[in-house]
C-alpha positions, -999 to +999 in steps of 0.1 A: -183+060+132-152+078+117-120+086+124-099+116+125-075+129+100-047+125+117-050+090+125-062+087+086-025+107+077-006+080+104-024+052+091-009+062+057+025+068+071+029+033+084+017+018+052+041+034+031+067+028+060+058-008+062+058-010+020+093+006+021+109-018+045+091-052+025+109-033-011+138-029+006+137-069+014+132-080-016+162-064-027+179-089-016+164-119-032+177-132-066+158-132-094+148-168-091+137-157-055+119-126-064+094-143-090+090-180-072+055-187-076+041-199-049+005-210-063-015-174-047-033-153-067-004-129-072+019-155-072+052-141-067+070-115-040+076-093-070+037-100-081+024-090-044+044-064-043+032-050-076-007-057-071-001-036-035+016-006-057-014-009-084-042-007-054-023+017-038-018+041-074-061+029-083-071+036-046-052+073-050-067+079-084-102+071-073-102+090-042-086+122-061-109+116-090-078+118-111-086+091-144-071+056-135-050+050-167-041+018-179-005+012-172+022-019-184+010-053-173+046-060-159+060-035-131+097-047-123+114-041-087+132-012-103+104-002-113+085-002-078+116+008-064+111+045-085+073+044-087+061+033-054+080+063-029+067+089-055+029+077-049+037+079-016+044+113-018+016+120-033-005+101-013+012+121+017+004+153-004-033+143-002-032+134+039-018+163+042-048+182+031-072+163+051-095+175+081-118+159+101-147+168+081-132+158+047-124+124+063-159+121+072-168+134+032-189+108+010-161+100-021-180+086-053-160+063-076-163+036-101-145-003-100-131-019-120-162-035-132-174+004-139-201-001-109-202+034-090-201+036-050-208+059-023-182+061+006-160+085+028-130+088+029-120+073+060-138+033+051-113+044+018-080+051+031-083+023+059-092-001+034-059+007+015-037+004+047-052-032+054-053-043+016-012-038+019-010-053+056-027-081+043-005-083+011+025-073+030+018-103+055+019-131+023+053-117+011+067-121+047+056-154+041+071-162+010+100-150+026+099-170+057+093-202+033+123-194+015+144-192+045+142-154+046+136-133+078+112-103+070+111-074+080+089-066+117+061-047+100+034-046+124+018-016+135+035-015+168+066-015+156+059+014+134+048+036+165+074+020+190+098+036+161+074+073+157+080+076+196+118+067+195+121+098+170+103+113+194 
């Protein structure tokens, strides 16, 4: 099985779409808001939010083979609010620059526990977009829990809102 490049380069679109609208969100909250824990492993909108932009930046590194560097342990919103549209740039740069036989190409790469694996591109980029949905989905439920309403962020929306521009 693969899929083409094109649905690879949408499938990023609508993750950095979705991203955008959840940043723009959390905006709003106050500070108390933003870090609430809320006993998860990330614990926090703002800690989501930032584990989402870290897998997204490792994710980018690994399937570039740029070197991951090690970056501050804290990541504020402002900081996510600068950072996270300028990976998405980049990551657009590299979609960009995909075919259908590079989608289908074998990426080799190292986690974080330095074990290397075998995998193309394709099983790589959708894993990024559903790490974020999944991610994205717990902040819309912080929200929610704090009497917030999220932003719609499913998939459908994003494509009812491609073929409205269209």
């Amino acid at each position: 099985m693969s899929v083409s490049a094109n649905v690879l380069r949408t499938h990023l679109d609508y993750n950095a779409w979705a991203s955008q609208r959840l940043l723009h969100a959390a905006v709003e909250l106050s500070d108390d808001e933003l870090n609430r824990d809320f006993g998860t492993a990330d614990r926090s909108v703002l800690g989501a939010l930032t584990h989402v932009f870290r897998a997204d930046r490792t994710w980018l590194a690994r399937i570039t083979g740029s070197p991951n560097r090690q970056y501050p342990a804290e990541t504020s919103l402002a900081a996510l609010q600068t950072g996270w549209p300028a990976l998405q740039e980049r990551w657009k740069t590299w979609g960009a620059g995909l075919t259908d036989e590079t989608a289908v190409a074998e990426i080799v790469y190292e986690d974080l526990k330095g074990r290397t694996w075998k995998q193309p591109s394709w099983q790589l980029v959708l894993h990024v977009v559903n790490h974020g949905t999944h991610h994205r989905g717990q902040v819309s439920g912080f929200l929610r829990a704090m009497g917030r309403t999220p932003p719609p962020l499913d998939l459908v929306f994003y494509y009812r809102e491609l073929m409205g521009a269209a």
